[in-house]
N, C-alpha and C positions, 0 to 999 in steps of 0.2 A: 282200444283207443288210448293213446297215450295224453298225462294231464299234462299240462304245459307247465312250467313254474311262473307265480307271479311273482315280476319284480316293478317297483318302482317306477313311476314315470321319468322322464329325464328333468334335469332340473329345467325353470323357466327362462334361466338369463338372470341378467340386472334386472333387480327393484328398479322402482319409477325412479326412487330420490338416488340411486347412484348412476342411474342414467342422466338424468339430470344436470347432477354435481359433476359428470363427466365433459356435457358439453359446456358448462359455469368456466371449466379450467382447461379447454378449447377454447375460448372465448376470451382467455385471460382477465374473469373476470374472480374465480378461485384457484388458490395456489395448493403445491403438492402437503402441506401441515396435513393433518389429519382432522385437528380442532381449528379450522380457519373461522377466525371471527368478524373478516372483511370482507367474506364473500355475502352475495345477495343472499335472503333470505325470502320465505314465503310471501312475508307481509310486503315486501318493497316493492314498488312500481317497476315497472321495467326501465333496467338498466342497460345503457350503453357504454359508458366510459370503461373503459379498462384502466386499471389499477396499477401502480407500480410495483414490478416484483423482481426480488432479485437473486443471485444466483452467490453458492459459496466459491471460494477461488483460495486458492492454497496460497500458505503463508511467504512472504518474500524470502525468510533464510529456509525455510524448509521447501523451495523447491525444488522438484524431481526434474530430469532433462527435459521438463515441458515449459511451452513460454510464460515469463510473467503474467500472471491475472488469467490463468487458464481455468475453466471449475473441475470441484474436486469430484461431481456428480453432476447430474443431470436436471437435479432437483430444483425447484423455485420458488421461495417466497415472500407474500408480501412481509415487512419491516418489522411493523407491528406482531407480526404470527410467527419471525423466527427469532426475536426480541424474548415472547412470554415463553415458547419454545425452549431458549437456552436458560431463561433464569429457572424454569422448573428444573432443569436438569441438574442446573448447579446449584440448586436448594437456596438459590437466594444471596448466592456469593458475589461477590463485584465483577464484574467485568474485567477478562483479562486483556488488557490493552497493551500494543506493541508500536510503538510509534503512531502511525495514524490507520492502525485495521485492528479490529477487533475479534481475538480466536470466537471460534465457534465451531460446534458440532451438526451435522446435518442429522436434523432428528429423525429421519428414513433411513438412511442407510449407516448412521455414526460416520461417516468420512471427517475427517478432524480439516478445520480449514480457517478461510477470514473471510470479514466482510468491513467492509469502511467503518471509521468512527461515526463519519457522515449519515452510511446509513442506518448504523445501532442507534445515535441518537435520532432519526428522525421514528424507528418504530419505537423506543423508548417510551 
């Protein structure tokens, strides 16, 4: 009789909390950040409102043959989480500002793009 080898069970899936975190950012209530510090948390009652979030969009002179305000990625977040986002990245340097949008990097995938003055200063 031959032994079998043992392997392994298969993994189980998602943990609870990034099952969770997944329907949170279905719900539009957590954006794609990784350290999102706007979404709901354990201790909150239950949350209905959805949140403002927003998306990066490639720079006016640096557009490709795609239309104005198109995004540079898929990505979304709220103000506040791609605000603390970019200033970690840029070690605390000033915001580079070009008329009225503010460059930025999408900290998921680095796509180099803009976002409003409007909305750098509201997550500000």
């Amino acid at each position: 009789s031959e032994t079998r080898k043992w392997s392994p069970p298969p993994a189980p899936g998602a943990t609870l909390r990034q099952r969770v975190e997944k329907k949170e950012k279905e719900a539009g209530l957590r954006c794609d950040d990784v350290s999102c510090g706007v979404g709901p948390s354990d201790e909150d009652p239950v949350v209905t409102k959805t949140m403002n979030q927003l998306s990066i969009h490639y720079l006016h002179d640096h557009l490709p043959t795609t239309e104005v305000g198109s995004k540079v990625c898929e990505h979304t977040f709220h103000p506040s989480c791609l605000v603390s986002a970019e200033r970690i990245a840029s070690q605390g340097q000033d915001e580079h500002v070009e008329g009225d949008e503010v460059a930025v990097i999408c900290p998921i995938c680095r796509h180099a793009g803009a976002i409003s003055k409007a909305d750098w200063d509201q997550g500000a």
